[in-house]
C-alpha positions as CSV (number, residue, x, y, z in Angstrom):
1,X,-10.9,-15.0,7.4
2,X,-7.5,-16.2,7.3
3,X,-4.5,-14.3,9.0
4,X,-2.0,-12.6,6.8
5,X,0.1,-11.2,9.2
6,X,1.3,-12.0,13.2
7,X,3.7,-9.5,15.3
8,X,4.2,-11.7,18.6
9,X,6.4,-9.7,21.5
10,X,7.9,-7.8,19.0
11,X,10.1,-5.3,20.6
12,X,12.3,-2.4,18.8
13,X,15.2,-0.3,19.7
14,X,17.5,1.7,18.5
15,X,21.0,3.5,20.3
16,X,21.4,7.4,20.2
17,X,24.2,9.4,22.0
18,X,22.2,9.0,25.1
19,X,22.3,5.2,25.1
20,X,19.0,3.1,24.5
21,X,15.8,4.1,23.1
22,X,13.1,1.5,23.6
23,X,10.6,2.4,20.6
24,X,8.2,-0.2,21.3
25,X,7.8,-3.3,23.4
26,X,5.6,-6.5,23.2
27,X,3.9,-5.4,20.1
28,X,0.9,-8.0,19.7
29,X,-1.7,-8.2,17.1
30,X,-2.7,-10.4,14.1
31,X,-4.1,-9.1,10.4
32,X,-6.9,-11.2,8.3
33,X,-6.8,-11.8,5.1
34,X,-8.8,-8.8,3.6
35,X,-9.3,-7.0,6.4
36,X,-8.4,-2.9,6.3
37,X,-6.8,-1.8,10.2
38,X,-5.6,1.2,11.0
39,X,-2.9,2.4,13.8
40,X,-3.8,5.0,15.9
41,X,-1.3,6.6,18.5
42,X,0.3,9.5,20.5
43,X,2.3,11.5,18.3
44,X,6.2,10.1,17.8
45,X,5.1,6.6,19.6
46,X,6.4,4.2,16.7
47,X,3.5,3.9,14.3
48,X,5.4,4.5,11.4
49,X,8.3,2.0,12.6
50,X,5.7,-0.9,12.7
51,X,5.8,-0.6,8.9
52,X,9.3,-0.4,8.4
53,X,9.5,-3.4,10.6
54,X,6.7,-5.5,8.6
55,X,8.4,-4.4,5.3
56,X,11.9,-5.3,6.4
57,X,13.2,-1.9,6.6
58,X,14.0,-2.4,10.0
59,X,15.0,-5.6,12.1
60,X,13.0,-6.2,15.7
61,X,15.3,-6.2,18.9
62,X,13.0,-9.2,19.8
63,X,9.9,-11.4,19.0
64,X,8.7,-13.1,15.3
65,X,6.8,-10.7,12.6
66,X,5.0,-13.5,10.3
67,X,3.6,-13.2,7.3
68,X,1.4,-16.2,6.0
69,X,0.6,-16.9,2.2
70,X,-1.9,-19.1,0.9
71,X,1.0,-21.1,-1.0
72,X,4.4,-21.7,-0.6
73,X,5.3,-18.7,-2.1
74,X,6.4,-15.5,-0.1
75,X,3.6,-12.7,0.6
76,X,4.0,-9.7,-1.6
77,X,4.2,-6.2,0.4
78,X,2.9,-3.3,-1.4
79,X,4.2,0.3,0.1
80,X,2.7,3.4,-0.2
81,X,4.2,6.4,1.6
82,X,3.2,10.5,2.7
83,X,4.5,11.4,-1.1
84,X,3.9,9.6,-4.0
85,X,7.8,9.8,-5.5
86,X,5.9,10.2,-8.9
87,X,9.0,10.4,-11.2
88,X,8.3,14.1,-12.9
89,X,10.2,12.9,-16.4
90,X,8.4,10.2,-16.7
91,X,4.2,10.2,-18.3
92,X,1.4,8.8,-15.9
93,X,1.8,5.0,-17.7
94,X,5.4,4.8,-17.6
95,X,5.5,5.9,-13.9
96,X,2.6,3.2,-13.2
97,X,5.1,0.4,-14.9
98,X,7.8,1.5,-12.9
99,X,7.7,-1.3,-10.1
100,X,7.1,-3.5,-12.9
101,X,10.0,-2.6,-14.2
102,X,12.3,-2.8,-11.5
103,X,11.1,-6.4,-11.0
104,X,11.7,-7.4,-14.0
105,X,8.1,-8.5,-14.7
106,X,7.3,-6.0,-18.0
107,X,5.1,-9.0,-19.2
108,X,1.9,-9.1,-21.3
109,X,0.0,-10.5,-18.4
110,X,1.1,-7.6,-15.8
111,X,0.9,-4.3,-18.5
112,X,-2.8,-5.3,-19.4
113,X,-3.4,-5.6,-15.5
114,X,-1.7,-2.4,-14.9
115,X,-4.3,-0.7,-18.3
116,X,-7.0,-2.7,-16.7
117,X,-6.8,-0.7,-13.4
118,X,-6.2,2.2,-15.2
119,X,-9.6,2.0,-17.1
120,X,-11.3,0.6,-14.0
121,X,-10.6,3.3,-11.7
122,X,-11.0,6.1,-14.6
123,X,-7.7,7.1,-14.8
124,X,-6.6,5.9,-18.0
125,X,-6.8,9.6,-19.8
126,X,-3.9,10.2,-17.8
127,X,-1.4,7.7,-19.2
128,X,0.2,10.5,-21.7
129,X,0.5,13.3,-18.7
130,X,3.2,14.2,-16.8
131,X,2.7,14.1,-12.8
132,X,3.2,18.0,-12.8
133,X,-0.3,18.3,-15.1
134,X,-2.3,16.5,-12.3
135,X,-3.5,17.5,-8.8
136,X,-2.0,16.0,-5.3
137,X,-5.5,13.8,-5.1
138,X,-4.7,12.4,-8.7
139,X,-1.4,12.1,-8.2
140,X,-2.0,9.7,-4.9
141,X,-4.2,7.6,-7.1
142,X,-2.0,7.1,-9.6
143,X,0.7,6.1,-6.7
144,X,-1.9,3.8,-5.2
145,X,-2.6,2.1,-9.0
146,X,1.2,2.0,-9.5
147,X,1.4,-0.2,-6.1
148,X,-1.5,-2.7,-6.9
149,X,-0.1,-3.2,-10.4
150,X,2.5,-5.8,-8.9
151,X,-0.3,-7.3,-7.3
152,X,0.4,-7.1,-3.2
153,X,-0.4,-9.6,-0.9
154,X,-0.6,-7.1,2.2
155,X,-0.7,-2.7,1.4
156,X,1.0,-0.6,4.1
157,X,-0.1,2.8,4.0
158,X,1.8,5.3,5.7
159,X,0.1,8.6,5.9
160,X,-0.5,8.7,2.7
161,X,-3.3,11.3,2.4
162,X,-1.4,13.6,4.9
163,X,0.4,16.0,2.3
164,X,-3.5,17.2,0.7
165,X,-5.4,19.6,1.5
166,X,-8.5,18.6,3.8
167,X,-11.4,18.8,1.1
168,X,-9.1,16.5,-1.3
169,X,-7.8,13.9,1.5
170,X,-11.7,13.3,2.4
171,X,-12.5,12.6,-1.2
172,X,-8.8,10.5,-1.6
173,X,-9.0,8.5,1.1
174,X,-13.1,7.3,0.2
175,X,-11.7,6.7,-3.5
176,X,-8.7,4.7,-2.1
177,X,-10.5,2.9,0.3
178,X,-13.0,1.9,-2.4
179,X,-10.4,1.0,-4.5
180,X,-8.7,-1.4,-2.3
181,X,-11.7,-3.2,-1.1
182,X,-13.2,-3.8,-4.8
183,X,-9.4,-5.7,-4.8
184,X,-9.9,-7.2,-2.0
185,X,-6.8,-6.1,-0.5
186,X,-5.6,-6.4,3.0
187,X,-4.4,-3.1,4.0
188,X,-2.8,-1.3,7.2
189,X,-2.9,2.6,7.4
190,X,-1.3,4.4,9.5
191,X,-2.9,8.0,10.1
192,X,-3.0,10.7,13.3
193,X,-6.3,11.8,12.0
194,X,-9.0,10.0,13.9
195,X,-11.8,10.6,11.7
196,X,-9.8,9.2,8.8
197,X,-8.8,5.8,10.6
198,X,-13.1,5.4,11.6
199,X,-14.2,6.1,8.0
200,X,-11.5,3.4,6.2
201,X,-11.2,0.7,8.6
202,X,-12.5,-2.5,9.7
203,X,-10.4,-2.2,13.1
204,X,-8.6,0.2,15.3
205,X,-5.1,-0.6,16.9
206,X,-4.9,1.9,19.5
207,X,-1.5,2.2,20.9
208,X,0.2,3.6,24.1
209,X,2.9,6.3,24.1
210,X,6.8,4.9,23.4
211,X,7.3,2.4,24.3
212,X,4.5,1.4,22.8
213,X,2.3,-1.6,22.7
214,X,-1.2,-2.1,21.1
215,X,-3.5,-1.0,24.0
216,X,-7.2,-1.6,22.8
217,X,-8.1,-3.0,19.2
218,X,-11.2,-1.2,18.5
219,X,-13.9,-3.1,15.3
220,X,-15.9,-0.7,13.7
221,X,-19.1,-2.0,12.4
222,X,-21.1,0.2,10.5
223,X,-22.4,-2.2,8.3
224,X,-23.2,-4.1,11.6
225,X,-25.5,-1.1,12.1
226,X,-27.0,-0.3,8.7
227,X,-24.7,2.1,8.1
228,X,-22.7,2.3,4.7
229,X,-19.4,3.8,4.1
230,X,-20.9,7.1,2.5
231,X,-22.6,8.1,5.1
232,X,-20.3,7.3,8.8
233,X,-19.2,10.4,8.8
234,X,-23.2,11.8,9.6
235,X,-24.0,9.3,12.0
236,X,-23.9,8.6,15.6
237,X,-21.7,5.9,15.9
238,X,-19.1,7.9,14.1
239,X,-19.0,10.5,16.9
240,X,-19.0,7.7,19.7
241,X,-16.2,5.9,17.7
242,X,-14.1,9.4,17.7
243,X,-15.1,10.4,21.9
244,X,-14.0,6.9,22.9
245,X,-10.7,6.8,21.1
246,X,-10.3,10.8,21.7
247,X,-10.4,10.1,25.3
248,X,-8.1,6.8,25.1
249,X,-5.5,9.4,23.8
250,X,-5.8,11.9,26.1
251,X,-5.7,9.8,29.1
252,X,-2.7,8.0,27.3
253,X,-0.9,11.6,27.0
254,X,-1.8,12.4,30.8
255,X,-0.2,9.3,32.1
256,X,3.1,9.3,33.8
């Protein structure tokens, strides 16, 4: 695989009545091309900030965020946050244009992607609805569809199953993780839930409390194993996954 993304010594930090606050310091790591990593951390340590700084949000205090592109054109980054900001006056089809839209690219090629996606991932008896006449798991598909229809290089996912109840985010998150691997889409999640970042992703970036820094990068390898993504959650590996990274955290919290 190729790498899509570098953070090299990144540091961040940010000025508060109290003076300096070093969010995080020599941030490290590299994504490949396809790969799906989650971030894994003490609570408030940055994780969320590492997006804003790969989307541009935010500008490092220090150190080089790349992002690499198979041509010479710039990487596309797709966003998807705890809320999916469905517009309520707006039906299902004309809130999945709506990046489109803003871009300016309403064009035959990108609205029969966007109805492609749609039929492929069973959600094109929604177009006509409003967001209010579907559930918080439909709606979050919907949001997910609506980011792939401009066609991202690299998906940033911040939480985004966090606002569902627990039955829905398990059977969300397996549908979205489904969804971007049959696109072969590099994604980064963000997530407190441990079990969720074991079941979705290819690798673990464990990270220290603030200031933090990348700590341990952890591959899962179920397939390595036998093991398909329907069934982690039953297996052994899945608990020995969750015991080493519990403890990571709690020695991590128990530091001084």
């Amino acid at each position: 695989m190729s790498v899509i993304l570098k953070l090299d010594q990144v540091a961040y930090s940010y000025y508060s009545d109290t003076g300096e606050v070093s969010v995080m310091d020599n941030m490290d790591f590299t994504i490949e091309k396809g790969s799906f990593t989650a971030i894994v951390g003490p609570s408030g340590c940055g994780k969320s900030t590492i997006l804003s700084l790969i989307a541009g949000l935010l500008s490092p205090t220090a150190g080089f965020i790349t992002l690499y592109s198979d041509d010479f054109a710039a990487p596309k980054i797709g966003y998807m946050l705890q809320h999916d900001h469905l517009l309520e006056w707006r039906d299902i089809y004309h809130n999945v244009i709506l990046g489109l839209e803003i871009q300016h690219k309403l064009t035959p090629q990108y609205l029969t992607f966007a109805n492609e996606l749609l039929e492929k991932y069973n959600l094109a008896h929604t177009k006509n609805l409003l967001p209010s006449e579907l559930s918080g798991g439909m709606r979050q598909r919907i949001a997910l569809i609506r980011t792939l229809t401009l066609k991202p290089d690299l998906l940033l996912l911040d939480e985004p199953f966090s606002a569902l109840d627990y039955q829905t985010r398990l059977l969300v998150s397996k549908d979205v993780h489904h969804i971007i691997k049959s696109e072969n889409k590099t994604a980064l999640l963000v997530t407190h839930d441990i079990s969720e970042a074991i079941a979705m992703a290819d690798n673990i970036l464990l990270l220290s409390k603030s200031p933090c820094h990348v700590k341990q990068c952890i591959p899962i390898e179920f397939e390595k194993h036998g093991i398909t993504r329907d069934k982690v959650r039953d297996s052994k590996l899945f608990q020995d996954y969750f015991d080493l990274i519990w403890r990571e955290l709690q020695n991590e919290n128990t530091e001084t």
